[in-house]
C-alpha positions in Angstrom: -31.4 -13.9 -47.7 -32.8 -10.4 -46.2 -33.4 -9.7 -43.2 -35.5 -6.3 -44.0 -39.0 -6.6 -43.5 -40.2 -6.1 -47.5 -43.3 -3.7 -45.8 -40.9 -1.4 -44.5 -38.6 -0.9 -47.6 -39.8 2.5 -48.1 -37.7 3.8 -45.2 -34.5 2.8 -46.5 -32.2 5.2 -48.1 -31.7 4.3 -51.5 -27.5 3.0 -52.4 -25.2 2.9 -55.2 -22.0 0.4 -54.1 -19.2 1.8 -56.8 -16.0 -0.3 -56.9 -12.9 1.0 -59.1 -11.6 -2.7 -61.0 -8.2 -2.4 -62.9 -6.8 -6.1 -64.2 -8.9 -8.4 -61.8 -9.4 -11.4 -62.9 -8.3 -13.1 -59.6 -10.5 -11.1 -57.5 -13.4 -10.6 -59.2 -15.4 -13.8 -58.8 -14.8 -13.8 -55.1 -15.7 -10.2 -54.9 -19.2 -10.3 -57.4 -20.0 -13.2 -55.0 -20.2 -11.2 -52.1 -21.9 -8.2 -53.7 -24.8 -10.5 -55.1 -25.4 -12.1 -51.1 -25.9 -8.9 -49.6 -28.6 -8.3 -47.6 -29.9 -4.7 -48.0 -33.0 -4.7 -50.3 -32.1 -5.3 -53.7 -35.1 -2.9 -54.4 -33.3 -0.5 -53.1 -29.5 -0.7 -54.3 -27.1 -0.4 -57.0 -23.6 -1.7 -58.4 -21.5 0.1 -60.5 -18.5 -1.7 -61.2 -16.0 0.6 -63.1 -13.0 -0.7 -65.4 -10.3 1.3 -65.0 -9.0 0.5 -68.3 -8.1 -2.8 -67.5 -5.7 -5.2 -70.2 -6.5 -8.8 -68.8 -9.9 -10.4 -68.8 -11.6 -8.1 -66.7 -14.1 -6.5 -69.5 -15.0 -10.2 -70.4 -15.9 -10.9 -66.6 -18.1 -8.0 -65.7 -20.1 -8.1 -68.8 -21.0 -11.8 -68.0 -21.2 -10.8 -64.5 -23.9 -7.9 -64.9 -26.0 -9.9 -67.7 -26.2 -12.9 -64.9 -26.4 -10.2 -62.1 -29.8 -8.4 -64.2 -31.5 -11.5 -64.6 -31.7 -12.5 -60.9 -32.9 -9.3 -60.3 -30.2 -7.4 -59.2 -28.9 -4.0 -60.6 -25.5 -4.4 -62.0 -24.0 -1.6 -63.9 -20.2 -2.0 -66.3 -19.0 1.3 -66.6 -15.7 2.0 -68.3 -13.3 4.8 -67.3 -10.3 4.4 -70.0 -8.7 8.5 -69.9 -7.5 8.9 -66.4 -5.6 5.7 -64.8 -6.5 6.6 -61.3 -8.9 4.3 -58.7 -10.5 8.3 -57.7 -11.6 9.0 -61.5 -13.1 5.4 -61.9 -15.0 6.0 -58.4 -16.3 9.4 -59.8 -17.7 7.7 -62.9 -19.6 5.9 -60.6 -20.8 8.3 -58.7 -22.0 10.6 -61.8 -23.6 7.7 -62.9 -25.3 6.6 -59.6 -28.9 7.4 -58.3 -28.5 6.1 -54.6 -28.9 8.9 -51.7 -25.7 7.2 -50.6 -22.7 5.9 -51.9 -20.9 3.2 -50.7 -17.3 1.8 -52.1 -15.1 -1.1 -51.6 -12.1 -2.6 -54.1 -11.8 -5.5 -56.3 -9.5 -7.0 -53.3 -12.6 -7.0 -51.0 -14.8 -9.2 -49.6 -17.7 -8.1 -47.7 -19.4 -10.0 -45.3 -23.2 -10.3 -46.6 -24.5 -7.7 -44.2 -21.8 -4.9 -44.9 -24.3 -2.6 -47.1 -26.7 -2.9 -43.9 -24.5 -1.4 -41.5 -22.8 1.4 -43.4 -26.4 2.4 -43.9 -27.6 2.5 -40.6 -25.7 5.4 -39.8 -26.8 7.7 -41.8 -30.3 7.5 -40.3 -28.6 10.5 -37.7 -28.6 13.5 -39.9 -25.8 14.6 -38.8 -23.7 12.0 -40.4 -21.8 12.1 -43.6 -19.2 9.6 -43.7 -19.2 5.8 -42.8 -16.2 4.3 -42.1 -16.7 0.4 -41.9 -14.1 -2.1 -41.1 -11.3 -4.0 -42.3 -9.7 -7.3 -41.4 -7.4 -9.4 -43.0 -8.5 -12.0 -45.7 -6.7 -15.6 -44.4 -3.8 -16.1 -46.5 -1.0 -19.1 -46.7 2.4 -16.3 -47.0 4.0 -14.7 -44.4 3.1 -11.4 -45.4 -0.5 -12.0 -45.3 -0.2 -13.6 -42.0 1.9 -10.4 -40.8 -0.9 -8.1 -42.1 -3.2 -10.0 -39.8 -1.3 -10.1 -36.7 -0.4 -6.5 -36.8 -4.2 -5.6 -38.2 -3.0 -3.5 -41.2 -5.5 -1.4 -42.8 -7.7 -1.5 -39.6 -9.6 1.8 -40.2 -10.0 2.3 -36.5 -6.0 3.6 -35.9 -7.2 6.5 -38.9 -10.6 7.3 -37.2 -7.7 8.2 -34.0 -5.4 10.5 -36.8 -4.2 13.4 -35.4 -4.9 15.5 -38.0 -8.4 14.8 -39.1 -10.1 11.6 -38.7 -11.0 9.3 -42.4 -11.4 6.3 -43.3 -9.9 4.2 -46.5 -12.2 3.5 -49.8 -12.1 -0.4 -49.4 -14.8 0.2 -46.7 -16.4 4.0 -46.6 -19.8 5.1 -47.4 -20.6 9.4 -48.0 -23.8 11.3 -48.2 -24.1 11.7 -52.1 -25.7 15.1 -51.4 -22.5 16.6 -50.1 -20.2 16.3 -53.0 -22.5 19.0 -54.2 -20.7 21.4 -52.1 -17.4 19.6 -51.6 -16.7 18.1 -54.9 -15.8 14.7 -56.1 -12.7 12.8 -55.3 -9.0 14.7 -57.0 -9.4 12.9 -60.7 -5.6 12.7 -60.7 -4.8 11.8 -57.5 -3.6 8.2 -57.3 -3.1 7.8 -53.6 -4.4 9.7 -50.4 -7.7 10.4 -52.0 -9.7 8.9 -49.1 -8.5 11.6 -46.9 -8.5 13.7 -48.6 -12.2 13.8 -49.1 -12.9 12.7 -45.7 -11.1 16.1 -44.7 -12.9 18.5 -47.2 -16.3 17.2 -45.8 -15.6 17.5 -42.0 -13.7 20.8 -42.4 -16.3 22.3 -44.9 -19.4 21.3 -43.9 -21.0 20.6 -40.4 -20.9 16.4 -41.3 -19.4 14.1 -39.2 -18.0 11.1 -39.6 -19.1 7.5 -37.4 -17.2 4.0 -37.6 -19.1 1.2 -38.0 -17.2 -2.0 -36.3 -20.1 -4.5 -37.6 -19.9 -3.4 -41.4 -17.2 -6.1 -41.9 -15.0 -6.8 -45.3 -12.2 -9.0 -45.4 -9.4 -7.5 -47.5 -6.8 -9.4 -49.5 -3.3 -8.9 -48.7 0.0 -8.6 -50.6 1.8 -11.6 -50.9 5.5 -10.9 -51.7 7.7 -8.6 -51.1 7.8 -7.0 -54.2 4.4 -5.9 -53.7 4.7 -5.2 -50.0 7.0 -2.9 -50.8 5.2 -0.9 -53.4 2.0 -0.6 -51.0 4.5 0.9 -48.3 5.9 3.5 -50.9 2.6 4.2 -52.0 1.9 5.1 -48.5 4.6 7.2 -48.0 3.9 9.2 -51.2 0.3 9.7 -49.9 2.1 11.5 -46.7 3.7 13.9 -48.8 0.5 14.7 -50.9 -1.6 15.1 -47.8 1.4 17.6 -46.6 1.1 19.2 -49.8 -3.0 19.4 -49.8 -3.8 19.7 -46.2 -0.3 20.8 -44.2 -0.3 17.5 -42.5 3.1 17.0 -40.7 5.3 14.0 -42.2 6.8 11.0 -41.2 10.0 10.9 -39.9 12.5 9.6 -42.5 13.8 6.1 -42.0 17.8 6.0 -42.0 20.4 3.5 -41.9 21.0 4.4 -38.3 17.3 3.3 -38.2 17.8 0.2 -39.8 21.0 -0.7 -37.9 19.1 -0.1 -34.5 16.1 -2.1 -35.3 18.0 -5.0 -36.6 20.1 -5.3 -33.8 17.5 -4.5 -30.8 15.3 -7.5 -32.3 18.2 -9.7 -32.6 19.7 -9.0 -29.2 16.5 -8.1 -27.1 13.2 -9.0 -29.5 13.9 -12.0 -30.9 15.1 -14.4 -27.7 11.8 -12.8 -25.4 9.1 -13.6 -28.1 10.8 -17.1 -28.7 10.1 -17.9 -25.3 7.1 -16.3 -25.4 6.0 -18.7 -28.6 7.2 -21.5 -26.7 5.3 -20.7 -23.7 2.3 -20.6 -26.4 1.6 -16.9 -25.5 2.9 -15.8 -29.2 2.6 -16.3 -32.6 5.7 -17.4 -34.9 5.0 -14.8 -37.2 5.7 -12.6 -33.8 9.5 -13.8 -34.6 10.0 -11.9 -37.5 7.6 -9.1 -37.1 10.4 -6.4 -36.6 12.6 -7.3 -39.8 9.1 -6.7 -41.8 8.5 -3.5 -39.8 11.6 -1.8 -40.8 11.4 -3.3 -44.4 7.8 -1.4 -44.5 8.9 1.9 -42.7 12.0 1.8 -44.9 9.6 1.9 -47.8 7.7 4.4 -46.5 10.6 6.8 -45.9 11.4 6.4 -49.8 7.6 6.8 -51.0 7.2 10.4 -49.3 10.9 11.2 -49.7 10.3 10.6 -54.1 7.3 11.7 -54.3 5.9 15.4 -55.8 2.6 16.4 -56.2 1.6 16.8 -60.0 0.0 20.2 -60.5 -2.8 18.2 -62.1 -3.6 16.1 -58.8 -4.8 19.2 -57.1 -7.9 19.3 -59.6 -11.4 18.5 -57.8 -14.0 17.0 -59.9 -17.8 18.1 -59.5 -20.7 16.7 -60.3 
């Protein structure tokens, strides 16, 4: 399946793919599928695939996973990281474990396309680049939720590479210079949300590295399916606004109110809803269009709750180094 030409191996930088994995059973043959099809040289990469003290099957699976994985040639690493419950302390296992010049990382709910390790890489071949930001677009789904994540292109890394603060992109899809955590440091150990800024930050504002998108390194990402979950991703969210105040000043969001709520419900009701039904009958909309504005709220309500709960432990403002 590579498209490398096998005489000119010797050029490419050597990578270490690190995924954090906590209870993934559902995701894990879907992702490990992926990972085996990619198309950089095998020669030349590494998997580390990090259990994050999982309590379902997930132990089971990777162990099966890396002995199949070995055989076909392919280097496929189980590492454990049981003391600190947090995705950033499972990435830095793997990247105090990993050999590769540089490091790529995705999630358990990813699925790259087989040429996503190719084109993170290719950036780095400017020297003045330290950070990869690939892409992210919505894995098809049957709910209304996951159909509303792809119309409004959640997680699309380009709106972050646009923040007004600093620009970063999310750990489902980011690749970084291994040789500059030696002056930065490792992801926050405690941290469990905002931690992809939050390095993306310390390396722009610390070093002379810049960071480049690449729109062709492609993963598909799965999203939540109920509200119960939408809900908890949105929170999550908000409290990664008031760490990143905390850490880095950032301004926050406003705060949703019922004012807010009121407003939104009945501007889509009175204005929203009757000009995109026409719109969807005219077939220049998408029924999911209908209800967009309900969800939006639902998610900025969340939001507004996340960074209004949320403190900073004392612990989370630990760095680890390598």
């Amino acid at each position: 399946m590579s498209s490398f030409n096998p005489n000119d191996q010797s050029d490419w930088l050597t990578v270490s793919v690190i995924v954090p994995i906590y209870n993934g059973e559902e995701d894990l043959a879907d992702l490990l599928d992926c990972l085996t099809q990619q198309t950089y040289p095998k020669e030349k990469t590494e998997y580390f695939l990090v259990d994050n003290n999982s309590s379902d099957r997930t132990p089971d699976i990777l162990a099966t996973a890396v002995e199949k994985a070995n055989r076909e040639g392919l280097k496929f690493h189980h590492l454990t990281q049981k003391q600190i419950q947090s995705s950033y302390a499972a990435r830095n296992a793997g990247i105090k474990a990993s050999h590769g010049e540089i490091l790529v990382f995705t999630d358990m709910d990813c699925r790259p396309y087989p040429n996503w390790v190719e084109e993170m890489v290719k950036p780095f071949s400017n020297q003045s680049i330290g950070i990869v930001a690939g892409e992210l677009i919505a894995l098809k789904g049957d709910s209304f939720l996951e159909q509303y994540a792809e119309r409004v292109e959640m997680m699309n890394q380009k709106f972050l590479l646009e923040h007004p603060f600093c620009p970063y992109g999310q750990t489902a899809n980011l690749a970084i210079r291994k040789s500059i955590l030696e002056k930065v440091g490792l992801f926050r150990p405690y941290l469990t949300t905002g931690g992809d800024a939050d390095i993306c930050w310390r390396i722009q504002r610390e070093t002379g590295y810049q960071l480049e998108y690449s729109p062709k390194a492609i993963i598909q990402h799965r999203h939540r399916a109920n509200f119960k979950s939408f809900r908890s991703q949105f929170r999550r969210y908000g409290s990664s606004n008031r760490y990143l105040h905390e850490l880095h000043g950032v301004q926050l969001m406003r705060e949703c109110n019922t004012q807010d709520l009121v407003y939104g419900v009945g501007r889509w009701l009175v204005k929203d809803l009757p000009k995109k039904s026409i719109k969807l009958l005219l077939g220049r909309a998408d029924w999911i269009d209908l209800i967009r504005t309900p969800i939006d709220l639902i998610g900025f309500q969340a939001r507004s709750i996340g960074q209004k709960e949320a403190k900073l432990p004392e612990q989370a403002k630990q760095i680890e180094w390598l």
